[in-house]
C-alpha positions as CSV (number, residue, x, y, z in Angstrom):
1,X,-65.6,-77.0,-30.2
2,X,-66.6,-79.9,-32.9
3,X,-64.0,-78.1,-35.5
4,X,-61.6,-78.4,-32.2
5,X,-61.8,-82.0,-31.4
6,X,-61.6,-82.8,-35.1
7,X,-58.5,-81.0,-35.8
8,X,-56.6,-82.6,-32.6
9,X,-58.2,-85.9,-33.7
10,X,-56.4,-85.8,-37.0
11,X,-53.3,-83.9,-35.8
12,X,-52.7,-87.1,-33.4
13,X,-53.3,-89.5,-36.0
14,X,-50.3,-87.9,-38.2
15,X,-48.5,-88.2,-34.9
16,X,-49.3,-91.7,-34.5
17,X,-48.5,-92.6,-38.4
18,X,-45.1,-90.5,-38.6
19,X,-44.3,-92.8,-35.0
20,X,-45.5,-95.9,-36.6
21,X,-43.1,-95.2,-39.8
22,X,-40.3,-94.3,-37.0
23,X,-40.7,-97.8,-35.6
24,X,-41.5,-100.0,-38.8
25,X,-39.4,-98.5,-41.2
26,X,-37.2,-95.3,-39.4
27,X,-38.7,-93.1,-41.8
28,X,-39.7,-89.4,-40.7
29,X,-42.6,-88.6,-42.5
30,X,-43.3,-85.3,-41.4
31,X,-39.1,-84.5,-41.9
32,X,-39.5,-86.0,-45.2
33,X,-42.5,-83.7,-46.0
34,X,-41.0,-80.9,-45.3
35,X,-37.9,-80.7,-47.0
36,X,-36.9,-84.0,-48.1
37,X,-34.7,-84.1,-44.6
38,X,-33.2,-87.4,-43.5
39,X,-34.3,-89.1,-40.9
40,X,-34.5,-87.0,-37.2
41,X,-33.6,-83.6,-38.9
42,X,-35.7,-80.6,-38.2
43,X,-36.9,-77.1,-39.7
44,X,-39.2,-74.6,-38.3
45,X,-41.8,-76.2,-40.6
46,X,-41.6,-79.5,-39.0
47,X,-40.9,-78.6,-35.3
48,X,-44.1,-76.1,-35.8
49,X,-46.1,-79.9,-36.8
50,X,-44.1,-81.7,-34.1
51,X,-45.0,-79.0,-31.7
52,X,-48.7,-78.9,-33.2
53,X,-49.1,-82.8,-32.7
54,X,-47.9,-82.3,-28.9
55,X,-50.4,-79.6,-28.2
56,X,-52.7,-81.9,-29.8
57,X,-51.8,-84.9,-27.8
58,X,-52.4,-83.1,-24.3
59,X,-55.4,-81.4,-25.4
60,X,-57.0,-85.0,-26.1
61,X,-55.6,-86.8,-23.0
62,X,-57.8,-83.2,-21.2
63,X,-60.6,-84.2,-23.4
64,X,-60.4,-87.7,-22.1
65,X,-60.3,-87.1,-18.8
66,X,-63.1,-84.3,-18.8
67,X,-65.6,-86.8,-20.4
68,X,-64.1,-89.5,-18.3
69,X,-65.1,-86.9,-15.1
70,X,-68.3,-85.9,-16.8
71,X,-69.6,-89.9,-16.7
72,X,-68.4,-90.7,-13.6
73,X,-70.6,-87.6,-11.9
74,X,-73.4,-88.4,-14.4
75,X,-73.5,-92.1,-12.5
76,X,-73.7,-91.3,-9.1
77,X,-76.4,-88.8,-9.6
78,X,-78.4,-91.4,-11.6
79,X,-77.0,-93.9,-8.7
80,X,-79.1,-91.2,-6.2
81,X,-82.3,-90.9,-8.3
């Protein structure tokens, strides 16, 4: 599961970079990568990333709210002690 979180950790943080280059400079990294494509154009390399990242980004926001779960229920039962 450690190999998991890891992998999603860094596959959102090239998310978050390519979006950051979007917004500072409207540069498409991962286009860019994969191709040399201008900006917003897509192959099946890149939309496999794109799609990657998403799966990435939902599996963290699950994560999140798992642990987020897991410490609320660990503090009423100390609450109860």
């Amino acid at each position: 599961m450690k190999k998991l979180d890891t992998l999603a950790a860094a596959l959102v943080l090239v998310g978050g970079l390519n979006w950051g280059l979007v917004a500072v400079a409207k540069f498409d990294l991962v286009a860019w990568i994969f191709g040399g494509m201008d900006f917003g154009e897509t192959n099946a390399a890149s939309r496999v990333v794109y799609g990657l990242v998403g799966l990435a980004a939902v599996y963290g926001v699950g994560s999140l709210l798992s642990s987020r779960h897991a410490t609320a229920g660990s503090a009423a039962t100390a609450g109860a002690r």
